[in-house]
C-alpha positions as CSV (number, residue, x, y, z in Angstrom):
1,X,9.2,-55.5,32.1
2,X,6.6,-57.3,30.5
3,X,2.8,-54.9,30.1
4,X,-0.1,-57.0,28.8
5,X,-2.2,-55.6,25.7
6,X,-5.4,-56.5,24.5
7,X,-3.1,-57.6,21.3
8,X,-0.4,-59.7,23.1
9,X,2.2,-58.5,25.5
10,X,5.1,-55.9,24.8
11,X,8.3,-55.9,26.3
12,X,10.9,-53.1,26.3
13,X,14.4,-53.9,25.5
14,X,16.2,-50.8,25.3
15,X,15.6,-47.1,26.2
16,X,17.4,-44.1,25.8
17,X,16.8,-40.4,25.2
18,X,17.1,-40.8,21.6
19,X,15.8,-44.2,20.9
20,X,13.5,-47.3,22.1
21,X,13.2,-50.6,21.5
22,X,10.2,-53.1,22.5
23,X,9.5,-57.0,21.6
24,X,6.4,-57.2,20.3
25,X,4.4,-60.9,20.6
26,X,1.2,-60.6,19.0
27,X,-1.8,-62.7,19.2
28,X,-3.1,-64.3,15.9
29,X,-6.3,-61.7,14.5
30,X,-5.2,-59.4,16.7
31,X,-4.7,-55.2,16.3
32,X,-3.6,-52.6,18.0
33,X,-5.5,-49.1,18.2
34,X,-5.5,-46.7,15.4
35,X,-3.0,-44.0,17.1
36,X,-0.2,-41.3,16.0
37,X,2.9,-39.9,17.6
38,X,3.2,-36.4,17.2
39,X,7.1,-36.4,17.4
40,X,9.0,-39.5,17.2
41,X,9.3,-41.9,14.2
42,X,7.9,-45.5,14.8
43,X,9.5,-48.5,12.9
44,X,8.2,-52.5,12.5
45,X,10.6,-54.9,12.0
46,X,9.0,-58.6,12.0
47,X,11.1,-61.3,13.1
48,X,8.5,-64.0,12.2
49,X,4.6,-64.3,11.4
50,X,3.0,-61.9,9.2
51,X,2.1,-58.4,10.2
52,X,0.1,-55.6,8.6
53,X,0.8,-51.4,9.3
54,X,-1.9,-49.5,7.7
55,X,-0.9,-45.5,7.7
56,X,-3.3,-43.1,7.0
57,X,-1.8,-40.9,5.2
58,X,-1.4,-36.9,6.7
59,X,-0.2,-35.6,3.0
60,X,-3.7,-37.0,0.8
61,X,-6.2,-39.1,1.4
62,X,-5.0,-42.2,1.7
63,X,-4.8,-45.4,3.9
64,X,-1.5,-47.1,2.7
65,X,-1.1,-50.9,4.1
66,X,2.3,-52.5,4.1
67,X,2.8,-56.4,4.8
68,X,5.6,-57.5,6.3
69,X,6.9,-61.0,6.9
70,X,10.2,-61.9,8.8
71,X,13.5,-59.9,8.4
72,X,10.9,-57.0,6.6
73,X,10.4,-53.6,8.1
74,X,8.4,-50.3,7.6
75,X,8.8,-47.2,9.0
76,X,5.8,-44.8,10.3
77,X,6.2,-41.1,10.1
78,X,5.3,-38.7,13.0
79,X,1.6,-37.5,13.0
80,X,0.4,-40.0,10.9
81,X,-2.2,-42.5,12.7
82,X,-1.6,-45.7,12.1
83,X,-1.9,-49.4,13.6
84,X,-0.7,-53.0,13.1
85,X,-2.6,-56.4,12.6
86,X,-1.9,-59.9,12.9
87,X,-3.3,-62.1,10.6
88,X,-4.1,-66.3,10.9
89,X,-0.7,-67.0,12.4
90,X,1.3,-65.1,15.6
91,X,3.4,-62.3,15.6
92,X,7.4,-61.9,16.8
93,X,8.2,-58.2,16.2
94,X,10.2,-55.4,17.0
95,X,9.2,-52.1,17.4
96,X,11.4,-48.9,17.5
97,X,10.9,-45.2,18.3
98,X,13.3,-42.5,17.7
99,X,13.0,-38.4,17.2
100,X,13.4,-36.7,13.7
101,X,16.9,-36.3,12.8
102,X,18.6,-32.7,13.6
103,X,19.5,-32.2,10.4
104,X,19.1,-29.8,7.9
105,X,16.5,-27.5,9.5
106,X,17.4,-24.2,8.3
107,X,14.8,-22.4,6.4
108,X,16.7,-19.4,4.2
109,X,15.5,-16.1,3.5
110,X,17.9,-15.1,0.7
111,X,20.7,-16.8,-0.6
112,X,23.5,-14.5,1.0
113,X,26.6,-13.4,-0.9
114,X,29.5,-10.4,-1.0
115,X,28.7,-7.1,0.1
């Protein structure tokens, strides 16, 4: 399915419980609206045009902007707001979305041992 935005049009490609995938086509001076997802990661990856993320930075205060141009990516963390822009040109793009990893999440007490 094909939804309309104010920016272009997004399309999803794939969608499980773990990950999602949507086409991006974005109009040229175009952005989307400055947002944040409280749990799942959000990658870019351009396929052609240029795109801009700026992140707003949740650890300091800072508003880091990455460019991107085709075959570059960026990943956004959870909780931090964020949005893309096009620039002069239009905008092929992917986007993903995936959960933090289940990794290491133990938090220790004490380091254990023999009794």
């Amino acid at each position: 399915m094909i939804a309309g935005k104010v920016w272009g049009t997004t399309e999803a490609l794939l969608r499980t419980p773990f990950v999602s995938v949507d086409r991006l086509k974005i109009v040229p001076h175009a952005q989307c609206s400055l947002h944040c997802h409280e749990h799942k990661w959000n990658a870019f990856i351009v396929l052609s045009g240029k795109l801009s993320i700026a992140v707003h930075k949740r650890d300091y205060e800072l508003v880091d902007v990455t460019h991107l141009g085709p075959g570059e990516m960026t990943v956004v963390r959870p909780g931090e707001y964020h949005r893309f822009q096009s620039g002069a040109e239009a905008v092929d793009a992917l986007e993903l979305y995936y959960p933090q990893e289940l990794g290491e999440d133990i938090v220790r007490k004490d380091v254990g041992g023999r009794l």
